[in-house]
C-alpha positions as CSV (number, residue, x, y, z in Angstrom):
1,X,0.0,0.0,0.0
2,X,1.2,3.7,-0.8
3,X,0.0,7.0,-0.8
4,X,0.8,9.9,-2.8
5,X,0.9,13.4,-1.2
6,X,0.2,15.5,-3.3
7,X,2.8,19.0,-4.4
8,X,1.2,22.3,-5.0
9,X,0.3,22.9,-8.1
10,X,0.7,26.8,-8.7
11,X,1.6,28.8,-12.3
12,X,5.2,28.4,-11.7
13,X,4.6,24.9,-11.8
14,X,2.3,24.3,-14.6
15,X,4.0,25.9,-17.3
16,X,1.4,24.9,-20.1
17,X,-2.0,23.2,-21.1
18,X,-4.9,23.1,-23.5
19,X,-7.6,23.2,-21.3
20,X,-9.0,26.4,-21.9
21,X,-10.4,29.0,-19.4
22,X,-13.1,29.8,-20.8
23,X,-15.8,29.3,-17.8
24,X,-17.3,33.1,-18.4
25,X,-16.0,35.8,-19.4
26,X,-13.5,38.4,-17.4
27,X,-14.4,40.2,-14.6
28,X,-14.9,44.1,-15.6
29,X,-15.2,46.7,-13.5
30,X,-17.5,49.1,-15.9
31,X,-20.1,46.2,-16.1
32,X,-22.6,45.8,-14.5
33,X,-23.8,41.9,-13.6
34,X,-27.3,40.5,-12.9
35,X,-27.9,38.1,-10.0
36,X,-26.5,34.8,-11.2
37,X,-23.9,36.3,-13.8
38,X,-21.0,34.7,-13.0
39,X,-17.8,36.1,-13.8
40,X,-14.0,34.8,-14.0
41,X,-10.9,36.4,-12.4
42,X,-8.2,34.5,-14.2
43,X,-5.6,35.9,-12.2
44,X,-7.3,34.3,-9.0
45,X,-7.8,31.0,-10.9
46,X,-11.3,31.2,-9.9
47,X,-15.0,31.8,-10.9
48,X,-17.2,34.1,-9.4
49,X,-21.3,34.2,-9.2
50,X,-22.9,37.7,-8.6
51,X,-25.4,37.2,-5.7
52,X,-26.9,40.7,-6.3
53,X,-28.5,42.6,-9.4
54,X,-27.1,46.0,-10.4
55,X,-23.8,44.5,-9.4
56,X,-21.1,47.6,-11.1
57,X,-18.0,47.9,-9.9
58,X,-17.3,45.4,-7.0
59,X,-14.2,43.1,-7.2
60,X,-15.0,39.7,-6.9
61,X,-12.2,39.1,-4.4
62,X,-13.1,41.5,-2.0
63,X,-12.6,40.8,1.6
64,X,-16.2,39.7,2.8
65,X,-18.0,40.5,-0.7
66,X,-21.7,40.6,-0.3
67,X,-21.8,40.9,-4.5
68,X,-20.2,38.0,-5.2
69,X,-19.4,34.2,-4.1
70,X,-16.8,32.1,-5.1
71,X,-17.9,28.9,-7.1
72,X,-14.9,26.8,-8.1
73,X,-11.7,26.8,-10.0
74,X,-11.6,27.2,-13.5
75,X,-11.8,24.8,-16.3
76,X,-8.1,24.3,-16.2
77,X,-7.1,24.3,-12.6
78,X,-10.0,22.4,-11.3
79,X,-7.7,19.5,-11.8
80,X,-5.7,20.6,-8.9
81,X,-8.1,21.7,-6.7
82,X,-8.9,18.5,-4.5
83,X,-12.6,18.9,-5.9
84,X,-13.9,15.5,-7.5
85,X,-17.7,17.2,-8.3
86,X,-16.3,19.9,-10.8
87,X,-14.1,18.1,-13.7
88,X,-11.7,19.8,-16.4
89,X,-13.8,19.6,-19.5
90,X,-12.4,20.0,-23.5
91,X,-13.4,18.7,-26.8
92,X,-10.4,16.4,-28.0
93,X,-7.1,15.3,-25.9
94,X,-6.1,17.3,-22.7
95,X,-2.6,18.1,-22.0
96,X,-0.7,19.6,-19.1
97,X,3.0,20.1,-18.9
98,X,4.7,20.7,-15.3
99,X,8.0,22.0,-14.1
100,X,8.0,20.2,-10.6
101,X,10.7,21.8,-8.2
102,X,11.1,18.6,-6.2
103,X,11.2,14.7,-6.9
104,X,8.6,13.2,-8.5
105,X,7.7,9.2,-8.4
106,X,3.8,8.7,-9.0
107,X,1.2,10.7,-10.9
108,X,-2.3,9.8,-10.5
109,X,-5.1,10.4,-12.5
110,X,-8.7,10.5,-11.5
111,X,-12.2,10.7,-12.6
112,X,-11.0,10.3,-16.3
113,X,-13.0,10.5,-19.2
114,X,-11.2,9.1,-22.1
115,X,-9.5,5.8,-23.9
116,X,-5.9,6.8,-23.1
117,X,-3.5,8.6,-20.5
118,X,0.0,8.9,-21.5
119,X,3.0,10.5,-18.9
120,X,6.1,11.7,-20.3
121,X,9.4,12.5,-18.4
122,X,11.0,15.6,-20.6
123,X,14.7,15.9,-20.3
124,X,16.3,20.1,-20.3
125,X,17.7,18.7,-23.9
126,X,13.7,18.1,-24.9
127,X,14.6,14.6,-24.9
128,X,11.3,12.0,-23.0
129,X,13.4,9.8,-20.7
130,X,10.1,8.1,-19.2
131,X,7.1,7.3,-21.5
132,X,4.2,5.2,-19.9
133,X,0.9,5.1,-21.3
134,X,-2.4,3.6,-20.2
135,X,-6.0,2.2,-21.2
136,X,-8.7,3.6,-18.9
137,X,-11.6,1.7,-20.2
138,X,-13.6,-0.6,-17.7
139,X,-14.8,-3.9,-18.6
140,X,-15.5,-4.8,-15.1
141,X,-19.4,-4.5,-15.3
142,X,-19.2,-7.2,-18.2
143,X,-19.8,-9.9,-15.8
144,X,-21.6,-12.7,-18.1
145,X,-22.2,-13.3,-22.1
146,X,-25.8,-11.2,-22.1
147,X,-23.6,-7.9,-20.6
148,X,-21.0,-8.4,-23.2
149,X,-23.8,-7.2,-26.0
150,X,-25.4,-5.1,-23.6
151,X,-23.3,-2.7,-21.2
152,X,-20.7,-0.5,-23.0
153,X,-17.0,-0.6,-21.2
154,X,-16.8,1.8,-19.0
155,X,-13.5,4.2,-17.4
156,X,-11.6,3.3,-14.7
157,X,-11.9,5.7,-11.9
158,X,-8.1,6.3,-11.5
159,X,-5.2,5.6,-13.1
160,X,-1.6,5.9,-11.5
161,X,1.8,5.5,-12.6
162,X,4.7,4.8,-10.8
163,X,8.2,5.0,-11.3
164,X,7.9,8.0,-13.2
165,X,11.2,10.0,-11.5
166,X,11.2,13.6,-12.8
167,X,14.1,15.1,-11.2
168,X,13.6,19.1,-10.6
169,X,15.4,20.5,-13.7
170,X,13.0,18.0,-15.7
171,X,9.1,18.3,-17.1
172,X,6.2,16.2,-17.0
173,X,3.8,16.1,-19.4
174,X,1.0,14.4,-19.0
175,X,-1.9,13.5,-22.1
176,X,-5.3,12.4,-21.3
177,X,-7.5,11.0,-24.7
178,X,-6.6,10.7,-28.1
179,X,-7.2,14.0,-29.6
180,X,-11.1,13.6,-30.5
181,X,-14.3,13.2,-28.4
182,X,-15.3,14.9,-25.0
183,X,-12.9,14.2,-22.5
184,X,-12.7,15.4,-18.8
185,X,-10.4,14.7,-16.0
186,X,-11.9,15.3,-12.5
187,X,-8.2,15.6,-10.7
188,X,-4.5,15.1,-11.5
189,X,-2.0,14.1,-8.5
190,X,1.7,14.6,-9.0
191,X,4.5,13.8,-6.3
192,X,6.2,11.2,-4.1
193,X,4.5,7.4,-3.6
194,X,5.3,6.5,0.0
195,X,5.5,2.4,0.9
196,X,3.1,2.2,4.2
197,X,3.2,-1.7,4.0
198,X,1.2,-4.1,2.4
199,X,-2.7,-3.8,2.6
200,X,-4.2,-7.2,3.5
201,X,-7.7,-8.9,3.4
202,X,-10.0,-7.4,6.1
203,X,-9.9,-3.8,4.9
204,X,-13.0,-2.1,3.7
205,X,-14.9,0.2,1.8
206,X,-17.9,2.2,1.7
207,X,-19.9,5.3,0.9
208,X,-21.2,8.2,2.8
209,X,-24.3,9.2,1.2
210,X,-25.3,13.5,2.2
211,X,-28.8,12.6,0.5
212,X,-31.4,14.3,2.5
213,X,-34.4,11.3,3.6
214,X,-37.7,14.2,4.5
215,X,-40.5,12.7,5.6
216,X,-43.9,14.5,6.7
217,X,-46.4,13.9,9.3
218,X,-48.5,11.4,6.9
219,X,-45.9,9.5,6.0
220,X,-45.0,11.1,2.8
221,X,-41.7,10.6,1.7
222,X,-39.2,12.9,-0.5
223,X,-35.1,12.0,-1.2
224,X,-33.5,15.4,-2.3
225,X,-30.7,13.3,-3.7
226,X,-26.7,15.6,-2.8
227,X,-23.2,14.6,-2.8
228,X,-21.5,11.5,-1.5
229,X,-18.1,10.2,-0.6
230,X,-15.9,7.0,-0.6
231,X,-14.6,5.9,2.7
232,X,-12.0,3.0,3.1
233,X,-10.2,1.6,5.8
234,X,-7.0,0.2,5.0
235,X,-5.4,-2.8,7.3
236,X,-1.6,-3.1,6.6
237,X,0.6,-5.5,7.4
238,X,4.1,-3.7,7.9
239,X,8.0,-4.0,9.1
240,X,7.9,-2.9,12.8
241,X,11.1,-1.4,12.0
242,X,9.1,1.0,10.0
243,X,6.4,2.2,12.2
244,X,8.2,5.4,13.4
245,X,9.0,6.7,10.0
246,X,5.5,5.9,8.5
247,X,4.0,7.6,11.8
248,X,5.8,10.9,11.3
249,X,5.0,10.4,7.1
250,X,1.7,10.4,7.6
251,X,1.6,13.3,11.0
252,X,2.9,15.5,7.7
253,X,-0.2,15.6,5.7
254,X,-2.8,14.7,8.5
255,X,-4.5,18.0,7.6
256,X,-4.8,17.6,3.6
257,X,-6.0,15.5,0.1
258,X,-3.6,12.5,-0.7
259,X,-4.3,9.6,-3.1
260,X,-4.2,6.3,-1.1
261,X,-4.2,3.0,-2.8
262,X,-3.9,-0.7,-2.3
263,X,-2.1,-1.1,-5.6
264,X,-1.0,0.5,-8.8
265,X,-3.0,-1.9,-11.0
266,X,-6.3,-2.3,-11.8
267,X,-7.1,-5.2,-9.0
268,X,-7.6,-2.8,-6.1
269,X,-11.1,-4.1,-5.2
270,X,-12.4,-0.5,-5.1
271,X,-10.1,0.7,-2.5
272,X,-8.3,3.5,-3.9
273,X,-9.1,6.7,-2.4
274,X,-8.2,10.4,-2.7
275,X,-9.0,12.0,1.0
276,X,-8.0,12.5,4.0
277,X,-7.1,9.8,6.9
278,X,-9.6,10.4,9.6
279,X,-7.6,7.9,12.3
280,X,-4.2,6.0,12.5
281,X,-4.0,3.0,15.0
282,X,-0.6,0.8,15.0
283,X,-0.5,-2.2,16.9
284,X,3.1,-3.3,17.4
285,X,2.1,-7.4,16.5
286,X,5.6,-8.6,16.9
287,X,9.8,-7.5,16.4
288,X,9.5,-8.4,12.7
289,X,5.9,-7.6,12.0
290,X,3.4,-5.1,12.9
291,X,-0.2,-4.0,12.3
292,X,-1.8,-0.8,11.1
293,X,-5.3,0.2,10.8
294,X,-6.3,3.5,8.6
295,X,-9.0,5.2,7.9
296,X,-9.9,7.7,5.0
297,X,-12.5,9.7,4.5
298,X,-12.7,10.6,0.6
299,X,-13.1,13.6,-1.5
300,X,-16.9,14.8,-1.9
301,X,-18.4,13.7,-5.4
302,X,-21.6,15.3,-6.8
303,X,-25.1,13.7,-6.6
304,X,-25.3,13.2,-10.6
């Protein structure tokens, strides 16, 4: 089992992409903006949504704005944003290149919307050093010989890749589809895979459902269907020798988004999961051997 933290994505880092920002158009301060106009400040990397009518010359990022709320990232940096409900969205292939400033090992790709993803390691001298290049498309719900004529292959959820070592100096560039078609990507994480152990049978996984169950006096019942999550909690077998340095790995991003998986292939049994650990317990089992127990709490997916 591994888990890659992910780095901070800012403009110095991703030096180019496709995806264009084209959510609405510029914030201007001789406008003037309906309720509901929504507005982008690309500078801010954000989009905007005017809560008031005969909205004219307030900023959008105004300290305590009563004109305008944020709404989300735009198109292109909504794949760095730890969001899973709003996806990066482009007619054809989407590409980002990135100028990390430390090691990177794993990328991982979620939410994907595509046939392909393809990561290139780019050398100062323009030269790709690493190429790895995967299939995203599901066959899992083809279970019997009716389903194979009657369910289309679906995407895998995530795809990672490991051993992808861009030293700082280096790019990444990282291709998601084949140039045609609607593609999306709901979030791309690049950095450092860190070994906790090996996740054993016993873990689990669920879902945390926010749907609202409203029922009135008579009995009459309404879902107002909302978001949901993933949840899994991991049980790893690991080297006892190893519990203080994956205790203090993992005190070091207690407080934000990683990707945590059970393996980098596609038998994971549903266990990868990008969120943050709610609890850590170690049990030391043994002088060679030890046990771990953690639990994540996922990133918050729409209700579509």
């Amino acid at each position: 089992m591994k888990v890659i933290p992910p780095i901070k994505v800012t403009s110095e880092v991703l030096i180019s992409t496709n995806a264009p920002e084209n959510d609405a158009p510029e914030w201007d301060n001789l406008t003037t903006y309906a309720d509901r106009d929504r507005v982008i400040l690309s500078a801010k990397k954000m989009v905007y949504e005017s809560v008031q009518g005969s909205n004219l010359g307030n900023a959008p990022d105004e300290v305590a704005s009563t004109f305008w709320v944020p709404v989300m990232a735009t198109n292109p940096w909504r794949a760095f944003d730890g969001v899973l409900s709003a996806p990066v969205t482009k007619t054809g292939g989407i590409q980002y290149t990135l100028a990390p400033e430390v090691l990177i090992r794993a990328v991982g790709v979620i939410g994907v919307k595509a046939s392909h993803v393809a990561v290139r390691v780019i050398n100062p001298e323009d030269e790709v050093v690493i190429f790895q290049r995967q299939s995203v498309v599901d066959f899992t719900d083809i279970i019997d010989p009716l389903s194979m004529v009657t369910v289309e292959p679906g995407t895998r959820e995530t795809v990672i890749f490991e051993d992808i070592l861009c030293q700082p100096g280096n790019t990444i560039q990282i291709n998601i589809g084949e140039g045609t078609g609607d593609v999306s990507v709901s979030e791309i994480i690049v950095g450092d895979a860190i070994d906790l152990g090996t996740a054993v049978f016993g873990s689990g996984i669920g879902i945390d459902d926010f749907s609202q169950f409203q029922e009135d006096q008579f009995g009459n019942v309404q879902i107002v269907q909302r978001g949901y999550r993933d949840t899994t909690r991991f049980i790893v077998s690991m080297n006892t020798g190893s519990t203080r340095r994956i205790r203090r790995s993992l005190a070091k991003i207690r407080a934000q988004f990683a990707l945590y998986y059970f393996t980098a292939d596609e038998q994971d049994y549903g266990t990868t999961v990008l969120g943050k650990y709610d609890s850590l317990e170690m049990l030391l089992s043994g002088p060679n051997v030890s046990d771990m127990e953690l639990k994540v709490r996922g990133a918050t997916y729409d209700g579509d």
